[in-house]
C-alpha positions as CSV (number, residue, x, y, z in Angstrom):
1,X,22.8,30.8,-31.4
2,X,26.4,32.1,-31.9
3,X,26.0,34.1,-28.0
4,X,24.7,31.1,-26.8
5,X,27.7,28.7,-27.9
6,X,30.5,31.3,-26.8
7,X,28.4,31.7,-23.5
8,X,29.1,28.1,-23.1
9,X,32.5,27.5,-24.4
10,X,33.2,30.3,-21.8
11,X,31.9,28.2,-18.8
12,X,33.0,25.1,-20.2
13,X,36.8,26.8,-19.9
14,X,36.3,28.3,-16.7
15,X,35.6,24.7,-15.0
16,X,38.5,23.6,-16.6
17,X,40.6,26.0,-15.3
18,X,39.1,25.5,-11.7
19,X,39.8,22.1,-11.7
20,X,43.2,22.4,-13.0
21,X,44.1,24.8,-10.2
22,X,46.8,22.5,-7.5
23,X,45.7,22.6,-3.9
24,X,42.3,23.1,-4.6
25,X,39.9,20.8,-3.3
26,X,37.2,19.7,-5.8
27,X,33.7,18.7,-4.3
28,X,32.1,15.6,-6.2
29,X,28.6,16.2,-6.6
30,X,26.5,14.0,-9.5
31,X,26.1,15.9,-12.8
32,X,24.2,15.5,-15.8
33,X,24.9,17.0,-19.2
34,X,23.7,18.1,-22.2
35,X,25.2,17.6,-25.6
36,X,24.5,19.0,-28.7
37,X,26.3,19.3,-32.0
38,X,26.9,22.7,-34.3
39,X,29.6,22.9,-37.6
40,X,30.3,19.3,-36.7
41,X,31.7,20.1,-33.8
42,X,30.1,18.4,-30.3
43,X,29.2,20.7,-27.6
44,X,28.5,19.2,-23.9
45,X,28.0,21.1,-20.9
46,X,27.4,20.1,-17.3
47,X,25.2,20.4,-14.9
48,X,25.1,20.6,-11.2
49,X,22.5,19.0,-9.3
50,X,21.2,22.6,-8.0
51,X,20.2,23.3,-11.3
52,X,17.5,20.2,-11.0
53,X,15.8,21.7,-7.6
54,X,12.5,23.5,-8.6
55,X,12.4,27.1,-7.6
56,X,8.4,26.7,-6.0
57,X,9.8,23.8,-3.8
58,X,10.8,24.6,-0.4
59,X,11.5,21.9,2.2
60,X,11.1,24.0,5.2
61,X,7.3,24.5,3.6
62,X,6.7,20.6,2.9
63,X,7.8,19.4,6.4
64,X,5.8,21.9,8.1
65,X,2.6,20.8,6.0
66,X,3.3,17.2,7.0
67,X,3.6,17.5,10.4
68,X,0.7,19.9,10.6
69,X,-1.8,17.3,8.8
70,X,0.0,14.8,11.3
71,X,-1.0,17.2,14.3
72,X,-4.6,17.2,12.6
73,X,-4.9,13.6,12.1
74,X,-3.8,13.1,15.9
75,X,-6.1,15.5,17.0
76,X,-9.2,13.9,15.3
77,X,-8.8,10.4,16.3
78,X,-8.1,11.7,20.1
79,X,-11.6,13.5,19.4
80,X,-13.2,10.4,18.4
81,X,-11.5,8.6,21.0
82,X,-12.6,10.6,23.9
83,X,-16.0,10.4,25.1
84,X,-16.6,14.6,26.8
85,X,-19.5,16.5,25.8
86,X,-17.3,19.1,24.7
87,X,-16.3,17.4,21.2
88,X,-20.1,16.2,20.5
89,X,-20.5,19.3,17.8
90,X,-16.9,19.2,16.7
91,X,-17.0,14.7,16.0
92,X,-20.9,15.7,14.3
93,X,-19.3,18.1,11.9
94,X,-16.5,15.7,11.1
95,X,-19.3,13.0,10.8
96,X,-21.1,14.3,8.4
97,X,-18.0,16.0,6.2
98,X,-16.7,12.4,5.9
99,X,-20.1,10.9,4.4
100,X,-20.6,14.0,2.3
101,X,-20.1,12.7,-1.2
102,X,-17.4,14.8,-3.5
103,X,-18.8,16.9,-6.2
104,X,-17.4,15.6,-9.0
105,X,-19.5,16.6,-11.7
106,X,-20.0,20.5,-10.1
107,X,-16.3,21.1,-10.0
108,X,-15.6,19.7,-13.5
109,X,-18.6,21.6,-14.8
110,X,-17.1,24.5,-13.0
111,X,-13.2,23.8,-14.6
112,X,-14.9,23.6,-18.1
113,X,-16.5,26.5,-18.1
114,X,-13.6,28.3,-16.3
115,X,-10.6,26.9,-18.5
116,X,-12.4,25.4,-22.1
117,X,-12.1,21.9,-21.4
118,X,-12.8,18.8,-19.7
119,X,-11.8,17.9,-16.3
120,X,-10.3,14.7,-16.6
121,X,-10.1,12.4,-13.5
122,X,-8.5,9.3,-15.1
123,X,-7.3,9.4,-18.4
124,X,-10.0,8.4,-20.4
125,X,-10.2,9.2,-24.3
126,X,-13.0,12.1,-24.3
127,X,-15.3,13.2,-27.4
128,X,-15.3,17.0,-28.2
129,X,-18.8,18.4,-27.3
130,X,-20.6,21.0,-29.3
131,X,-21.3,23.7,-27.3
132,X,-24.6,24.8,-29.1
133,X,-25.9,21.0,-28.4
134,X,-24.9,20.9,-25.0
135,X,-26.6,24.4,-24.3
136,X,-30.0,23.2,-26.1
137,X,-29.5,19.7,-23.9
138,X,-29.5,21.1,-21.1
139,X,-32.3,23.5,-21.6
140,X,-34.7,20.4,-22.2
141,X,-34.3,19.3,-18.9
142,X,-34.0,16.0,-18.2
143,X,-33.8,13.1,-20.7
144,X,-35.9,9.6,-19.8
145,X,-33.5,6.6,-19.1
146,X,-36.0,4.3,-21.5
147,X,-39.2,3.9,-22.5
148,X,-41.4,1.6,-20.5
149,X,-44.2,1.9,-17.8
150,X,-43.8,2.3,-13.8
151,X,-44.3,-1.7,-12.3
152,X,-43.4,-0.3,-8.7
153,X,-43.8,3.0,-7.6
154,X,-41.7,4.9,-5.5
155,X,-44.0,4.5,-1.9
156,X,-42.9,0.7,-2.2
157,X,-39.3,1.1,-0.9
158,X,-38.6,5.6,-0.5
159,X,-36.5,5.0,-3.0
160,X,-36.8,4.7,-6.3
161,X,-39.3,2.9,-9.0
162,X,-39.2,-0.6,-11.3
163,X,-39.4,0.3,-14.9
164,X,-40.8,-2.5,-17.5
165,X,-39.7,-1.8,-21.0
166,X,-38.8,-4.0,-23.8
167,X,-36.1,-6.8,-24.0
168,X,-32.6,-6.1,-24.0
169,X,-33.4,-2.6,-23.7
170,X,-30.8,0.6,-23.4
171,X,-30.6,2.5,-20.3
172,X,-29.9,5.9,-20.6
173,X,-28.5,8.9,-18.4
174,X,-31.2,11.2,-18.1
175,X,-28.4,14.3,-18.1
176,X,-24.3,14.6,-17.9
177,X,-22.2,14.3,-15.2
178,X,-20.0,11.9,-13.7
179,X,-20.0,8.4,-13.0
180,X,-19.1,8.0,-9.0
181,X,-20.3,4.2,-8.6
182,X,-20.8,1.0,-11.5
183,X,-20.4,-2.3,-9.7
184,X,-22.9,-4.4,-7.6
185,X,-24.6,-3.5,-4.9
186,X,-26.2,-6.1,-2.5
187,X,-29.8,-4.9,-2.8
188,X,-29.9,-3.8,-6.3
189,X,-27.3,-5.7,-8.7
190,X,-25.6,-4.1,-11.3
191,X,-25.3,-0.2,-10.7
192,X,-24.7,2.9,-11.8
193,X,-24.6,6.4,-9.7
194,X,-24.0,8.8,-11.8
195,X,-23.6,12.8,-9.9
196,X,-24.6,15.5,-12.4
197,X,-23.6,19.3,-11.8
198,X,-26.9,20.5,-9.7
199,X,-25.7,18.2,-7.2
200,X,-28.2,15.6,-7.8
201,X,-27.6,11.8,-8.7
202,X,-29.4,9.3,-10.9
203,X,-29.2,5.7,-9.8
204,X,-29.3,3.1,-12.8
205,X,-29.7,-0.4,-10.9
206,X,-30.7,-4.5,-11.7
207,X,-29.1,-3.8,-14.5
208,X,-27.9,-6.4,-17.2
209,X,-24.9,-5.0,-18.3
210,X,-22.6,-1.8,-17.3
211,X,-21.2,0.3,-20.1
212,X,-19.2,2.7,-18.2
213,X,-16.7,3.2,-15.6
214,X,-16.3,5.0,-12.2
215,X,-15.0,8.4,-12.9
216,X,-15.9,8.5,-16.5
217,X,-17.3,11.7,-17.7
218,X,-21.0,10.8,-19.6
219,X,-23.0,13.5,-21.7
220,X,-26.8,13.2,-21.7
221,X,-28.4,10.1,-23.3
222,X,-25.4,8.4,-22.9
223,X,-25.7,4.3,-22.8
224,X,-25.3,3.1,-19.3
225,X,-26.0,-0.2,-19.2
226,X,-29.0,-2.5,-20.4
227,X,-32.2,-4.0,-18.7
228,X,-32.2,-7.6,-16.9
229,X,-34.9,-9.5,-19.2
230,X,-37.5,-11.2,-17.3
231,X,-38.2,-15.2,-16.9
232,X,-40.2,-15.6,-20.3
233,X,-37.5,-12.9,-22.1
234,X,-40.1,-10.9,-23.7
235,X,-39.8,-7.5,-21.2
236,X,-37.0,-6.4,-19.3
237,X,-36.6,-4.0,-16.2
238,X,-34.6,-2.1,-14.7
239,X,-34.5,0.3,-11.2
240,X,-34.2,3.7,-11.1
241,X,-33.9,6.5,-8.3
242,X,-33.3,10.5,-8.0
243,X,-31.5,12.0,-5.3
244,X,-30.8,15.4,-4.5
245,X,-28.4,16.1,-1.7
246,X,-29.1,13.8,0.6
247,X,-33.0,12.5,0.3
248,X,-33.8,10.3,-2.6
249,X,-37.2,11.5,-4.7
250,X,-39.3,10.5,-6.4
251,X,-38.9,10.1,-10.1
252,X,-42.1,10.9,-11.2
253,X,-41.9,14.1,-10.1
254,X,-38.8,15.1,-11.6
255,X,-39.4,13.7,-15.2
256,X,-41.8,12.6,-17.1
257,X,-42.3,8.6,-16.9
258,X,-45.4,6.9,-17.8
C-alpha cells in the first residue's frame, strides 16, 4: 500500500507542477476522482476521461456493424419489394427463418450444461436443481399433465386432445423447458406453450388459471395452470397438444393418457 500511495503522491505533484507552469495552455477535459483516506490523511486523485473508455470498444468497429445491418435491412425489404424470379429462393429462406421459433429451452439446456447454471432470460428468482433428480426425470420420459380420460381425440381438430379430469384440477408440464407463450389465444383461452430442449413444445390450453410467465424456466411436473370446471362444477377440462418442429402430434402417442 505504501508503493501505491507514493506512486500517487508522485502524479498528484507532477500535475501540479504542469499546471503551474506560465504560458502553458491547459486543456479542460471532465474528470472524476477517487478519494480515499490513510494515517488520517485524505488522498484524492484524478482521472481523465480516457481512463473511462473500455479497451474492447472501438468505434470504427461499431459504425461499421451498424451500417452493415443497415445495408442488410435495405437489402431485404428491396427483396421483398421486388417481384423477379430471381429472389423467390432467397425471400422463401428468409420466410421461413422469420417464423422459425427461437430455441430457448435448447440453448439454456446447452449454457447449463456448458457453464453450471441456469440461463436466465428475465430475472426471475430460480430454485437450485438436484442434478441426480433431474438426471432420473429425465430418464422417465415424459410426465402426464393430469389424470383424467381423453373426451376428444386428436382426429377431431390435427391438433391436440380434450382432457376430462376432476374439478379445479392441476395442470402439469409433462417435462422442463421454457415457457415461450401464457396469455389467451382466440381459439383456445388461457395458454401455455412451453418449448422443452428436444425441440418439441407442450401446449396447455382452456385453461382456468395461468401460474407462470413467458420466459420463465419450469422443471418437470411443474404447476401450469388449472382446469376450466364444467357447467355443473363436478369435472373440469382442459386442452392439450404435442408439437415437434413444426407438425403438431398426437399425444397419445407420445405419453401415456388414458
Amino acid at each position: 500500500m505504501g508503493n501505491r500511495t507514493n506512486d500517487i503522491r508522485r502524479e498528484i505533484e507532477k500535475r501540479r507542477k504542469t499546471k503551474a507552469i506560465p504560458g502553458k495552455k491547459q486543456v479542460s477535459s471532465p474528470v472524476s476522482s477517487l478519494e480515499w483516506k490513510e494515517d488520517d490523511e485524505t488522498f484524492v486523485y484524478e482521472t481523465g476521461p480516457s481512463d473511462h473508455i473500455h479497451p474492447l470498444f472501438k468505434k470504427e468497429v461499431f459504425i461499421f456493424k451498424i451500417l452493415a445491418s443497415a445495408i442488410l435491412v435495405l437489402a431485404v425489404a428491396i427483396m421483398f419489394k421486388t417481384n423477379s424470379p430471381v429472389f423467390n429462393q432467397s425471400r422463401a429462406f428468409v420466410s421461413s427463418t422469420m417464423k422459425s421459433e427461437f430455441q430457448f429451452a435448447a440453448i439454456s439446456n446447452w449454457y447449463e450444461k456448458q457453464f453450471g447454471k441456469p440461463l436466465a432470460f428475465l430475472p426471475f428468482k430460480l430454485q437450485q436443481k438436484e442434478p441426480v433428480q433431474q438426471a432420473n426425470a429425465d430418464k422417465q420420459g415424459y410426465a402426464i399433465p393430469a389424470s383424467g380420460k381423453v373426451l376428444t381425440h386428436f382426429s377431431s381438430d390435427g391438433r391436440g386432445i380434450m382432457i376430462q379430469t376432476k374439478n379445479n384440477a392441476d395442470v402439469e408440464a409433462v417435462n422442463g423447458g421454457t415457457v415461450i407463450f401464457a396469455g389467451k389465444k382466440a381459439d383456445l383461452g388461457n395458454t401455455v406453450i412451453i418449448q422443452h430442449p428436444d425441440s418439441t413444445e407442450s401446449w396447455y390450453a382452456n385453461l382456468k388459471t395461468i401460474n407462470v410467465s413467458e420466459y420463465e424456466q419450469v422443471d418437470k411436473e411443474k404447476k401450469v395452470g388449472t382446469v376450466t370446471n364444467n357447467a355443473k362444477r363436478d369435472k373440469g377440462e382442459f386442452y392439450f397438444a404435442f408439437k415437434k418442429g413444426n407438425k403438431f402430434v398426437d399425444p397419445q402417442q407420445v405419453m401415456h393418457i388414458d
